[in-house]
N, C-alpha and C positions, 0 to 999 in steps of 0.2 A: 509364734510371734517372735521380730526378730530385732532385737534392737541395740545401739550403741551409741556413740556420739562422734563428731566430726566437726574439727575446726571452721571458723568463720568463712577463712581463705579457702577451703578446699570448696565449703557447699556453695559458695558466691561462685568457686571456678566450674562446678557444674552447671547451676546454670545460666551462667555464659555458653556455656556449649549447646544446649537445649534453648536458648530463649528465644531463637523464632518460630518454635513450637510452644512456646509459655504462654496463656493467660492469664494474668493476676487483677484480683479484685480491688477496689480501689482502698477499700478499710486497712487491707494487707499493704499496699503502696506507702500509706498513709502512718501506720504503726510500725511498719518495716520496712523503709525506704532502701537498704544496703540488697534488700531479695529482688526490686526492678531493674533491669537490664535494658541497657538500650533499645534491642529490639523485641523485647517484650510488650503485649500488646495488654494497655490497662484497660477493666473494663468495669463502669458501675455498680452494672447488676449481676450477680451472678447467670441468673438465667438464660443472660444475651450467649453465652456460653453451647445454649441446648435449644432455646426458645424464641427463637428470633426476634425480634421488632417487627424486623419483613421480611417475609418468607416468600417465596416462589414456589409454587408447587408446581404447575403445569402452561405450558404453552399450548393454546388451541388455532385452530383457524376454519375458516368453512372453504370445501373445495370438492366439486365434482359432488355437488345434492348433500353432503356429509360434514361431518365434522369431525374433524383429525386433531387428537389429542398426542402432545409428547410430554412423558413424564419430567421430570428436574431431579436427577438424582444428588441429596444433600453427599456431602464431602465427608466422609469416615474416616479419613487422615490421622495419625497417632497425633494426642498433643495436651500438653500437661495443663492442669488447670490448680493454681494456687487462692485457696480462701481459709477464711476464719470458720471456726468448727460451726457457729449458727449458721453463715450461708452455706456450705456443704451438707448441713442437715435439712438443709429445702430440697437440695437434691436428692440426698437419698431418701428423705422420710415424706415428701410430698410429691414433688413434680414428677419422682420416677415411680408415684404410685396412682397418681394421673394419667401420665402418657406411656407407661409400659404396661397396662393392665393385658392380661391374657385373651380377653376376649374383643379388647380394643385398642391394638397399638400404634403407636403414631408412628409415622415413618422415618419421617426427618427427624425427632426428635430420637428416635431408637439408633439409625445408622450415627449422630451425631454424640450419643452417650458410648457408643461402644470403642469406640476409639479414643476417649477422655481418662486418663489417667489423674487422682484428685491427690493436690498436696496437700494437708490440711496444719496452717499455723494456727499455734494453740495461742487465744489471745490473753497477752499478759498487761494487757491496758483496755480494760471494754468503757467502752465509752457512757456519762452517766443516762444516758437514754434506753441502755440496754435491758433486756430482764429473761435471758434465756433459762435461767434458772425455774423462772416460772414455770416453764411450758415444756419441762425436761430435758433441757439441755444443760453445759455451764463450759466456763471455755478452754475447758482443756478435751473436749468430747470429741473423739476419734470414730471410724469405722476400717474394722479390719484388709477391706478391700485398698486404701489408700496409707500413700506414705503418711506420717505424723509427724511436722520437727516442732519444738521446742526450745527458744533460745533457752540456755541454762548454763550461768555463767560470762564465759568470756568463750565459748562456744556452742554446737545445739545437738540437743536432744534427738533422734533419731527413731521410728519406731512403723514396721511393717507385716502383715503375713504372705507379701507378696514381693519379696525381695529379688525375685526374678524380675519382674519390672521396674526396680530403681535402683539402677546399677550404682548409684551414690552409697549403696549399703556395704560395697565391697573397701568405700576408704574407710567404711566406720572403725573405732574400735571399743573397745567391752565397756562399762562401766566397773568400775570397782565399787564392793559394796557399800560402803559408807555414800556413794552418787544415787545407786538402785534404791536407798530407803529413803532420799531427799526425795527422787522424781516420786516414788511411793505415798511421800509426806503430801505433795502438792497434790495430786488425784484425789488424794481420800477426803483432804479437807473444802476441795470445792464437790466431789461426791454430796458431802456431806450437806453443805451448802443448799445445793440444789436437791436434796431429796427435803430439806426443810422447810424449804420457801414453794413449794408447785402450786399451783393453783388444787384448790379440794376438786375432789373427783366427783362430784356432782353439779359442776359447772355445767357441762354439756349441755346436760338434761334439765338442769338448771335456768340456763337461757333462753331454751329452746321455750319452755315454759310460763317464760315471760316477752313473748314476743307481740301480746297486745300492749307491755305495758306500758304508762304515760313516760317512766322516762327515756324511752327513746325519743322523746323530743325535746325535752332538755339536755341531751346529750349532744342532740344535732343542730341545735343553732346558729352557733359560730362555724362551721363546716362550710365551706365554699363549693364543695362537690369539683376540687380543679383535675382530681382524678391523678395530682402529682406521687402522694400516697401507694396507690398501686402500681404504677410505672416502677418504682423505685424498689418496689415488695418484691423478694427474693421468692414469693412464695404461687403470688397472683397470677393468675393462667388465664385469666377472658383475653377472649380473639375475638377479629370479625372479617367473615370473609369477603372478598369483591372479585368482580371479574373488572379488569383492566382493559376495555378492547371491548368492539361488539362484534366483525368476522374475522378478526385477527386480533389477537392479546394476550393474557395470560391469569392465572390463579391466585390472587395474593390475600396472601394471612397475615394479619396485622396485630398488632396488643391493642385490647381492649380496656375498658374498664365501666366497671360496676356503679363509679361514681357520678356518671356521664349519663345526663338527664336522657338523653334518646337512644343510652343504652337497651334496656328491656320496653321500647316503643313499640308499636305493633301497627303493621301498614295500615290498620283501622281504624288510630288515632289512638286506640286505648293504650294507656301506660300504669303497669303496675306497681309502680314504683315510683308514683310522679311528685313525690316530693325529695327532701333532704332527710328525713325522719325515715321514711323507708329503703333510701339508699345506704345510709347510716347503718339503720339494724342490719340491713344484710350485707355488708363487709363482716360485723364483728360475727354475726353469729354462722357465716360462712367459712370464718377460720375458728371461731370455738366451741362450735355446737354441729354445726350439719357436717364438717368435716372432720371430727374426733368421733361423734356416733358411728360416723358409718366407716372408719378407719382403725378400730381397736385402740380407741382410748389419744390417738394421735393426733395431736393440735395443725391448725392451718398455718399456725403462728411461729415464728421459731425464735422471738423475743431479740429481733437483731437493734432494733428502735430506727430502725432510717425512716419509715413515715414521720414518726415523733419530729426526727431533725430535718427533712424535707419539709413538713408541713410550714405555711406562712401565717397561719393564725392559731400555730403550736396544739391542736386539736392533738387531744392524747389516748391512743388505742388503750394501755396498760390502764391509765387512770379509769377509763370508760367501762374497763373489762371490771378493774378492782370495786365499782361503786356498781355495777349490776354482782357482783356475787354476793356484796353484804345484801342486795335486796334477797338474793336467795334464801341468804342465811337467817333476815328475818321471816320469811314467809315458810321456814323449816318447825 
């Protein structure tokens, strides 16, 4: 690991240099307005990043008794991607365990992750909707593969194991130790933090357990099902595909979502999910039950709260999660 610190002016002049290759999320724009650059391109969701809105996969046509497919090869181009430790933890700890799996990898989304370089700012103002702490994160949370800065002071924090890719490491320089036990002081005490506050580890199984019971419909009431929520969720993967064209068109992949009455409809009318109560359960227990069981303990969640602040009749995942675990804990 390799780390140092580097003046405001130097890291604002890199990137300047890099920004028509920069992505920045808008939490980051919004807490650290001095890191957007002109031609830096803001983006809401992190995933627009990897996971398109709309995607194009293939051009077809009919000709000569056949049908002739061309592929759309997605664009693998070098290009930096800056966000706050919770959305970079949808990437590494969810979406790249979604669409890079071994036995079924997505394309676009693979050729589109491999050329993504992640900056990851450690947030020093999380907003009061947030709760990454719960769901094992907190915001100073790094991954080895990606740069880490840190405002710290009246300049930033710096921190990589891959220093051959952020040539910004060569203006760093050392910290002196009395700097090394401060950044030391700040890790250990939001470590601490968030090994305090997790949700208990029998959530999963927990929920999964209570998935006849009456309060999912007290819970889902006020829910409008406008599906603003997942849109917005750094973590939410439903697609739906359509073909564009009937002898000439094309492939497209769209975001879905789970909240969307004729989502799970079935050409036979049947719908398994045809209220608000069962649309409901399966958001939450899709990020804290079926996606932690069968992911090693790893939530679907990564506690960023933009549902919380998107939502228009304040509908609360955390509160929703926090009053199904005390049901667990009575029924323990």
């Amino acid at each position: 690991m390799k780390s140092g610190k580097i003046t405001k002016n130097d890291l604002i002049q890199w990137l300047k240099i890099h920004q028509k290759n920069f992505l920045v999320t808008e939490r980051v724009a919004h807490h650290q307005p001095e890191l957007l650059c002109d031609q830096s391109k803001e983006i809401k969701n992190i995933k627009e990043a990897l996971f398109l809105p709309w995607d194009k996969l293939f051009n077809y046509h009919w000709e000569n008794q056949k049908w002739n497919v061309e592929n759309i090869q997605p664009s693998a181009s070098p290009r930096f991607l800056m966000a706050l430790p919770c959305e970079t933890r949808a990437i590494y700890e969810v979406l790249d365990r979604v669409f890079l799996q071994p036995s079924e990898t997505e394309s676009g989304y693979a050729a589109r992750r491999q050329g993504l370089k992640m900056v990851i700012v450690g947030c020093v103002n999380p907003e009061p909707t947030c709760f990454c702490h719960l769901v094992g994160g907190n915001p100073y949370w790094s991954h080895p593969d990606a740069l880490f800065i840190l405002p710290f002071h009246d300049e930033y924090y710096l921190e990589t194991n891959l220093p051959e890719q952020f040539d910004i490491m060569e203006k760093g320089t050392t910290l002196n130790k009395a700097e090394k036990e401060e950044i030391e002081v700040l890790r250990k005490q939001m470590e601490e933090k968030a090994n305090q506050e997790k949700l208990p580890e029998d959530v999963p199984q927990g929920l999964y357990d209570l998935f006849e019971d009456q309060e999912w419909e007290d819970l889902s009431w006020k829910c409008l099902n406008c599906g603003a929520c997942t849109f917005l969720c750094p973590t939410c993967q439903c697609f739906d595909m359509s073909a564009e064209g009937r002898l000439k068109g094309f492939q497209l992949k769209t975001w879905d979502s789970c909240m969307f009455p004729k989502f799970t409809l079935h050409a036979s009318g049947h719908n398994p999910r045809p209220t608000f109560k069962e649309r409901v359960r399966q958001r939450v227990l899709h990020k804290f039950s079926y996606f932690p069981l069968r992911e090693e303990g790893l939530y679907g969640c990564v506690g960023c709260g933009k549902c919380i602040e998107i939502c228009p009749v304040n509908w609360n995942i955390r509160e929703a999660v926090e009053r199904m675990v005390k049901k667990i804990g009575n029924r323990s």
